[in-house]
Residue frames as a rotation matrix with the C-alpha (Angstrom) as fourth column:
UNK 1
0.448 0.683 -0.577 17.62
-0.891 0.393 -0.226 46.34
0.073 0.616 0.784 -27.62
UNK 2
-0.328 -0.759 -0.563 20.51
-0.732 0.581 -0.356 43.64
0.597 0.295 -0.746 -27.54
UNK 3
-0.839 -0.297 0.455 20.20
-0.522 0.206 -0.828 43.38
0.152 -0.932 -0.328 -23.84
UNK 4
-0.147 0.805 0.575 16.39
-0.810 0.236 -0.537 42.81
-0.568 -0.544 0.617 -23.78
UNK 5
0.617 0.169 -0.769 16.71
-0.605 0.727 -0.325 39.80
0.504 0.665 0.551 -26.51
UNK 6
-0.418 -0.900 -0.123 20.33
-0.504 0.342 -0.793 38.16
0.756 -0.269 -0.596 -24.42
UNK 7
-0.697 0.048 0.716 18.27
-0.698 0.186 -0.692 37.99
-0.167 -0.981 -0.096 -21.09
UNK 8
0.332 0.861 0.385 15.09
-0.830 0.460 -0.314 36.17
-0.448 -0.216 0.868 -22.09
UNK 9
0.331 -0.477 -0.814 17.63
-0.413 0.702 -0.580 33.52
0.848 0.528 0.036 -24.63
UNK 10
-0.668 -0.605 0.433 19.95
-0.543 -0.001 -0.840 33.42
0.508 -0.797 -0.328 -21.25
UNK 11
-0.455 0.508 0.731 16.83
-0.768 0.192 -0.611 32.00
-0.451 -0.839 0.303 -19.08
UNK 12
0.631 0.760 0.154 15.39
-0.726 0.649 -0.227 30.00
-0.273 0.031 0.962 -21.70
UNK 13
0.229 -0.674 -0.703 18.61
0.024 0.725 -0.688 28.02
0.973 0.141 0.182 -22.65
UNK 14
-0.721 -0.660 0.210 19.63
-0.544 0.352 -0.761 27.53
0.428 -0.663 -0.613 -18.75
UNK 15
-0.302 0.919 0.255 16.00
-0.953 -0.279 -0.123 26.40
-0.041 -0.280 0.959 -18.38
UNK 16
0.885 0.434 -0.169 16.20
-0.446 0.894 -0.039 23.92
0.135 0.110 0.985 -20.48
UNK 17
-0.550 -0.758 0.351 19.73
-0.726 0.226 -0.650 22.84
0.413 -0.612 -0.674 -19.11
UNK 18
-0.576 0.633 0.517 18.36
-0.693 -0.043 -0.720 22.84
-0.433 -0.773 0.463 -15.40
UNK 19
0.566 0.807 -0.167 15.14
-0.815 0.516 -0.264 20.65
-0.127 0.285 0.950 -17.08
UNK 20
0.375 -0.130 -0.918 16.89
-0.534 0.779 -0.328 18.20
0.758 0.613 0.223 -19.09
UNK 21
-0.413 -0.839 0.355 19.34
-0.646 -0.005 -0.763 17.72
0.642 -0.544 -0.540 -15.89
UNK 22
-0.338 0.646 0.684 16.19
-0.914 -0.053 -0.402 17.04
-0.223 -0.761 0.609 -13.74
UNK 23
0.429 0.686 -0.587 15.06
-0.902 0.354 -0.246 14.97
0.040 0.635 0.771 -16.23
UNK 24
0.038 -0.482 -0.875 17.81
-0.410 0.792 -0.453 12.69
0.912 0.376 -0.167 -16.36
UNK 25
-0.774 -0.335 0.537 17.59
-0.518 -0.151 -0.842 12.46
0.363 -0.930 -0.057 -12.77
UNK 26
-0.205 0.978 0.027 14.57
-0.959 -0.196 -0.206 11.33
-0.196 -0.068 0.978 -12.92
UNK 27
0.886 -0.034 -0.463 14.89
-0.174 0.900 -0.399 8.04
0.430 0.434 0.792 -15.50
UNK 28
-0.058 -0.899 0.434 18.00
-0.821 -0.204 -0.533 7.87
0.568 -0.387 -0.726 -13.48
UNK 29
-0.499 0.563 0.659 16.23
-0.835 -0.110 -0.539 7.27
-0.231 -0.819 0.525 -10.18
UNK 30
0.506 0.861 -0.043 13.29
-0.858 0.497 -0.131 4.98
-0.092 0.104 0.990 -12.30
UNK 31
0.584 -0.097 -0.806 15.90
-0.396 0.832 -0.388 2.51
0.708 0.546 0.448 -13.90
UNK 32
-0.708 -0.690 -0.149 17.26
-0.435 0.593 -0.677 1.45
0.556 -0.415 -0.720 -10.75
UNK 33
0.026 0.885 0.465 13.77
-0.673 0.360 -0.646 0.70
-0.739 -0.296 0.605 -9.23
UNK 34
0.510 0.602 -0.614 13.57
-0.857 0.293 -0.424 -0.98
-0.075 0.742 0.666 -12.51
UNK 35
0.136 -0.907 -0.398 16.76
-0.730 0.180 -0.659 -3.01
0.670 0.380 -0.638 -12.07
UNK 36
-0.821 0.082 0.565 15.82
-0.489 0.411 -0.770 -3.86
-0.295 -0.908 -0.298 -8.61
UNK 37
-0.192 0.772 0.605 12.91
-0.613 0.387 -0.689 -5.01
-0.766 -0.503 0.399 -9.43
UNK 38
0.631 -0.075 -0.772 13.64
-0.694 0.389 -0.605 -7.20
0.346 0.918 0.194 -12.52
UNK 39
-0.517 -0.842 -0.152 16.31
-0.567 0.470 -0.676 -8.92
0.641 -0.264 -0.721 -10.33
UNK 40
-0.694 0.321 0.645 13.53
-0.512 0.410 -0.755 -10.10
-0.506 -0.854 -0.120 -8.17
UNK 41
0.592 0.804 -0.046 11.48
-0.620 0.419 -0.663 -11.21
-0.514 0.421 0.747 -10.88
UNK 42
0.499 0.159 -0.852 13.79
-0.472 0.875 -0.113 -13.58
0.727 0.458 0.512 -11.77
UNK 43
-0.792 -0.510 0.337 14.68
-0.603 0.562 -0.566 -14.74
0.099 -0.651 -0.753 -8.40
UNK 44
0.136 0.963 0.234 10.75
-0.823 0.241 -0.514 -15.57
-0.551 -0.123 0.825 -8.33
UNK 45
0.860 0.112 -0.497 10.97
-0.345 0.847 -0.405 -17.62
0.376 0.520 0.767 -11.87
UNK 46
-0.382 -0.872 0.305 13.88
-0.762 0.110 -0.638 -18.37
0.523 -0.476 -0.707 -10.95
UNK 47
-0.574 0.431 0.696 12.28
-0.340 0.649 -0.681 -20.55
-0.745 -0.628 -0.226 -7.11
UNK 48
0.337 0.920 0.200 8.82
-0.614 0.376 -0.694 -21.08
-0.714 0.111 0.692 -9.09
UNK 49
0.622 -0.048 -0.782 10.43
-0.625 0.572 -0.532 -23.01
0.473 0.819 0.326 -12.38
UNK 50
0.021 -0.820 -0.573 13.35
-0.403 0.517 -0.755 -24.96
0.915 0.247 -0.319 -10.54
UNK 51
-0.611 0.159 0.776 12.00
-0.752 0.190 -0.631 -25.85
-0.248 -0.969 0.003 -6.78
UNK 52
-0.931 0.181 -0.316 11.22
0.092 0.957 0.276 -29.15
0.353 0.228 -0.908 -5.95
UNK 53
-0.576 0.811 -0.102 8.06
0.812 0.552 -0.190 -28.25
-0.098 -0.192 -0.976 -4.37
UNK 54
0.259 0.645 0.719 5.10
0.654 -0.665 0.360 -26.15
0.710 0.377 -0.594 -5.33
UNK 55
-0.804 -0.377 -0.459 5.47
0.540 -0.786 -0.301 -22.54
-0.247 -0.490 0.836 -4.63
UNK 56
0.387 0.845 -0.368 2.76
0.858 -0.476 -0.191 -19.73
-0.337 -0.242 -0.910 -3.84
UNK 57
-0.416 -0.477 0.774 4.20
0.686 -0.723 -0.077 -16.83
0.597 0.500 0.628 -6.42
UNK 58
0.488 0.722 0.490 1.90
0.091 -0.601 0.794 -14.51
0.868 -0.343 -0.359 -4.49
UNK 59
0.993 0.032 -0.112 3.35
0.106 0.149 0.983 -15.59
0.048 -0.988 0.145 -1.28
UNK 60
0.152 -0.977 0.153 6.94
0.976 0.124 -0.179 -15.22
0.156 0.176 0.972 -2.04
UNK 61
-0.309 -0.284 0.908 6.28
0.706 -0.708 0.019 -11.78
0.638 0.646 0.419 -3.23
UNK 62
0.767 0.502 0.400 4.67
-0.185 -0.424 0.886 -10.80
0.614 -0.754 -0.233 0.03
UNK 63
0.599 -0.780 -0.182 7.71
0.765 0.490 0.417 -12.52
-0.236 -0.389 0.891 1.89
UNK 64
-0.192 -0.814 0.549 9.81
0.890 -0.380 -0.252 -10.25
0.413 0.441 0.797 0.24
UNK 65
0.005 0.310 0.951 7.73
0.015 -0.951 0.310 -7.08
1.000 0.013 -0.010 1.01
UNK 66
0.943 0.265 0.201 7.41
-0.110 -0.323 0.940 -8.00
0.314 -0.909 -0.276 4.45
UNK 67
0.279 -0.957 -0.083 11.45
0.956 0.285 -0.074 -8.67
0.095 -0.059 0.994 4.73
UNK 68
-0.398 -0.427 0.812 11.97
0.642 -0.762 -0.086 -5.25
0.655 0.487 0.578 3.31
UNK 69
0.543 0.630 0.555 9.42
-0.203 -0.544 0.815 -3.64
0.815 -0.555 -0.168 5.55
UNK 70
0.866 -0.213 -0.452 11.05
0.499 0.423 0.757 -6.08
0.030 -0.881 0.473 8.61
UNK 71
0.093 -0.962 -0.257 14.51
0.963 0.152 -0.223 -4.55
0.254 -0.227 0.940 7.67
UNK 72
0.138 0.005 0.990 13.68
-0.208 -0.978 0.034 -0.97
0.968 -0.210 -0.134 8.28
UNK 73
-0.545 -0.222 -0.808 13.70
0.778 0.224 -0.587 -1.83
0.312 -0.949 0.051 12.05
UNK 74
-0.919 0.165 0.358 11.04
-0.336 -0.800 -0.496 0.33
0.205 -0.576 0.791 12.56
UNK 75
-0.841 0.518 0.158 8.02
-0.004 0.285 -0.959 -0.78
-0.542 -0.807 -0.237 14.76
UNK 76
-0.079 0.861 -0.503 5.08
-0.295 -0.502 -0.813 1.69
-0.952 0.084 0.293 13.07
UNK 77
-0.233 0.058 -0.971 5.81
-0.938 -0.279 0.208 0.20
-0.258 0.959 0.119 9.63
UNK 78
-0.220 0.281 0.934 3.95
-0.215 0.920 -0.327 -2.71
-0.952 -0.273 -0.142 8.21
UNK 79
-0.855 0.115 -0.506 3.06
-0.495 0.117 0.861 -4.46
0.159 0.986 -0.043 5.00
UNK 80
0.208 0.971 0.117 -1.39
-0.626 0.224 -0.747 -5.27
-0.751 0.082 0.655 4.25
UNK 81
-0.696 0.283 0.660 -1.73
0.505 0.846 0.170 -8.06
-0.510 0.452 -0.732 1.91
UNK 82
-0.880 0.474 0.005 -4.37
-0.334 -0.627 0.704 -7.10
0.336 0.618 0.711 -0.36
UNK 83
-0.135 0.926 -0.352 -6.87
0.308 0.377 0.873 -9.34
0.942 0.009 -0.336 0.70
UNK 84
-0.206 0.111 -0.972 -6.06
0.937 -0.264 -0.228 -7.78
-0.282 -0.958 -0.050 4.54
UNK 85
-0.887 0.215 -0.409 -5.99
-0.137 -0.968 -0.213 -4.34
-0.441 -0.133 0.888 3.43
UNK 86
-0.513 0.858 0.014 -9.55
-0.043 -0.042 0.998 -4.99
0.857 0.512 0.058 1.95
UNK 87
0.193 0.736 -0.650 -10.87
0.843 0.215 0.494 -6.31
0.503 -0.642 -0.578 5.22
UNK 88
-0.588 -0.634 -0.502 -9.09
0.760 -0.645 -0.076 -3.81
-0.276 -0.426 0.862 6.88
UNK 89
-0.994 -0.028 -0.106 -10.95
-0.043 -0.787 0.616 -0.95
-0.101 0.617 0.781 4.42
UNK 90
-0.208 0.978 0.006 -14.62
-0.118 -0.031 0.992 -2.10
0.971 0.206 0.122 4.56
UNK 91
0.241 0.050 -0.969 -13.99
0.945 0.213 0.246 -2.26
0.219 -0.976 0.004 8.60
UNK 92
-0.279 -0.493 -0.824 -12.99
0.863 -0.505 0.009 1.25
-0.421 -0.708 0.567 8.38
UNK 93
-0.705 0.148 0.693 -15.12
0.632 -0.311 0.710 2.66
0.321 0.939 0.126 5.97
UNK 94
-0.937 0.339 -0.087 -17.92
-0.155 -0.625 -0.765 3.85
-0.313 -0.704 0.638 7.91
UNK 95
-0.296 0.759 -0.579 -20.41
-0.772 0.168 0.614 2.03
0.563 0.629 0.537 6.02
UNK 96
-0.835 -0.316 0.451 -21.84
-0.518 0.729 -0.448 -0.57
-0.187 -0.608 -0.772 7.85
UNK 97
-0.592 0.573 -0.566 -24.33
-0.605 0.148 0.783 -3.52
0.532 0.806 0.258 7.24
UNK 98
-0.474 -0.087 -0.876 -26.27
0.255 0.939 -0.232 -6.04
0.843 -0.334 -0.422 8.49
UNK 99
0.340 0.783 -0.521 -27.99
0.736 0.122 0.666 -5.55
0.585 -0.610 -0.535 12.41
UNK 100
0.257 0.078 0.963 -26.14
-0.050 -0.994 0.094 -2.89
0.965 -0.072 -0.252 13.43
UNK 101
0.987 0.116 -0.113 -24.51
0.063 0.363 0.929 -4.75
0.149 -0.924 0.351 16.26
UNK 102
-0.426 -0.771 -0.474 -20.74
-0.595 0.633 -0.495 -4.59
0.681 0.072 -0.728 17.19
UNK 103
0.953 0.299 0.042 -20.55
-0.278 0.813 0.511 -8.42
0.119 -0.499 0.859 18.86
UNK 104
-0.029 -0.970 0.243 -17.82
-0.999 0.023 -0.029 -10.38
0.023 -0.243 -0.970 20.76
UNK 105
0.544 0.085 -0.835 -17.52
0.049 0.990 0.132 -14.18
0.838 -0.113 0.535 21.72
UNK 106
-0.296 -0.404 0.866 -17.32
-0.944 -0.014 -0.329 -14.23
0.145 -0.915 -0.377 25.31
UNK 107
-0.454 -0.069 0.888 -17.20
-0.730 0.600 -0.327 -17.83
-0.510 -0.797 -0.323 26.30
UNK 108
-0.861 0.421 0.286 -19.08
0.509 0.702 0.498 -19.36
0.009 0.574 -0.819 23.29
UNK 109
0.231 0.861 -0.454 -21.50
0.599 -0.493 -0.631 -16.75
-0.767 -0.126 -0.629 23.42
UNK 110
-0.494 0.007 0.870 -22.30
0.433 -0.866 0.252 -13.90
0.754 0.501 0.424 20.75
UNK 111
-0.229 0.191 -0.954 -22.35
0.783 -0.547 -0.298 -11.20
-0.579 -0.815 -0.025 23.43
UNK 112
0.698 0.230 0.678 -23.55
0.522 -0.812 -0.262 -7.32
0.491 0.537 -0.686 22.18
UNK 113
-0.313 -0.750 -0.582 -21.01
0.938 -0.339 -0.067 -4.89
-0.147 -0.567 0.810 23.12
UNK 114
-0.527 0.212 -0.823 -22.71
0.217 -0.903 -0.371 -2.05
-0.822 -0.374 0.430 21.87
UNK 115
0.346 0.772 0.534 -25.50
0.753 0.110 -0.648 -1.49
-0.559 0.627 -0.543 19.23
UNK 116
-0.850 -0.334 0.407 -24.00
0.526 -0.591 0.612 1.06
0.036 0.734 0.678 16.04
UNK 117
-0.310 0.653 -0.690 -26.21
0.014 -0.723 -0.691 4.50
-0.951 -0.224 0.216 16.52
UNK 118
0.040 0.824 -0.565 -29.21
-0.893 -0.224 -0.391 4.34
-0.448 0.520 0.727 14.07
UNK 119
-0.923 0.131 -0.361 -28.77
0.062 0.978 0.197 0.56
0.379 0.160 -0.912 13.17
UNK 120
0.013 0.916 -0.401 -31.36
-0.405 0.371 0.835 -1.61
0.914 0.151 0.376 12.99
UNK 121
-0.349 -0.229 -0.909 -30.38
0.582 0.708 -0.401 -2.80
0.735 -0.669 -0.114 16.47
UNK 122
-0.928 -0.369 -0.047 -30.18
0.311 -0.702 -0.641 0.44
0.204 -0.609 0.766 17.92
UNK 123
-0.443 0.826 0.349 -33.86
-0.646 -0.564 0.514 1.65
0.622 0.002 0.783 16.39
UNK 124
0.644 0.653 -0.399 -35.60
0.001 0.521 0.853 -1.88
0.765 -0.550 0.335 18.37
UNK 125
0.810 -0.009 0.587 -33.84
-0.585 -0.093 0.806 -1.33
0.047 -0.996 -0.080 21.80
UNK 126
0.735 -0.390 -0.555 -31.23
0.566 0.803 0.185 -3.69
0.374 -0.450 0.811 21.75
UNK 127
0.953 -0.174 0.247 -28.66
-0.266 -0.874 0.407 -3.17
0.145 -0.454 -0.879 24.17
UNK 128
-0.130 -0.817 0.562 -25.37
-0.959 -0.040 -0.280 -3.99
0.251 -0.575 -0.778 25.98
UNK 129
-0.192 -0.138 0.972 -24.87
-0.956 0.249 -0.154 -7.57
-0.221 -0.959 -0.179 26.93
């Protein structure tokens, strides 16, 4: 009888241990993200209240991200803007609008490169060229 009351106490007090441990590990982990990133928010006010000339807050903070991104030293990694990763997303969506054309600019021309299957281009014949 002892035994079967010791073992299930035993697991639920090293449980929560083990938890709480995790836990602290956790807000650990968050308040230095937080720390870091509070130190950059006032290098920002910091530039934006005391520079002689007008600063782009927006544009700083991208600067930074793409720094950080530039120091990895790795090729395949990049930083989107928001307003790029939008174009970026409604160019890769698979939705498409409009005639149903993809087009280039060959020479000062609007050339077709290839009507978009079941577009409105595609259904009246247009082709290549």
């Amino acid at each position: 009888m002892k035994r079967s009351v010791v073992s299930p106490v035993l697991v639920a007090f090293f449980s929560v241990v083990a938890g709480g441990w995790l836990l602290q590990e956790g807000v650990s982990r968050a308040n230095k993200v937080y720390v870091h990133a509070r130190v950059l928010q006032e290098v920002v006010d910091r530039v934006f209240s005391s520079f002689v000339d007008e600063v782009d807050r927006d544009l700083l903070y991208n600067s930074a991200i793409e720094g950080l991104i530039r120091e990895l030293g790795d090729p395949h990694s990049s930083f989107l803007p928001a307003s790029e990763y939008e174009n970026l997303r409604i160019r890769t969506e698979g939705e498409y609008g409009g005639v149903g054309l993809e087009v280039v600019d060959r020479g000062g021309y609007v050339t077709v490169v290839s009507p978009i299957s079941g577009g409105p281009g595609n259904r009246i014949g247009i082709r290549a060229g």
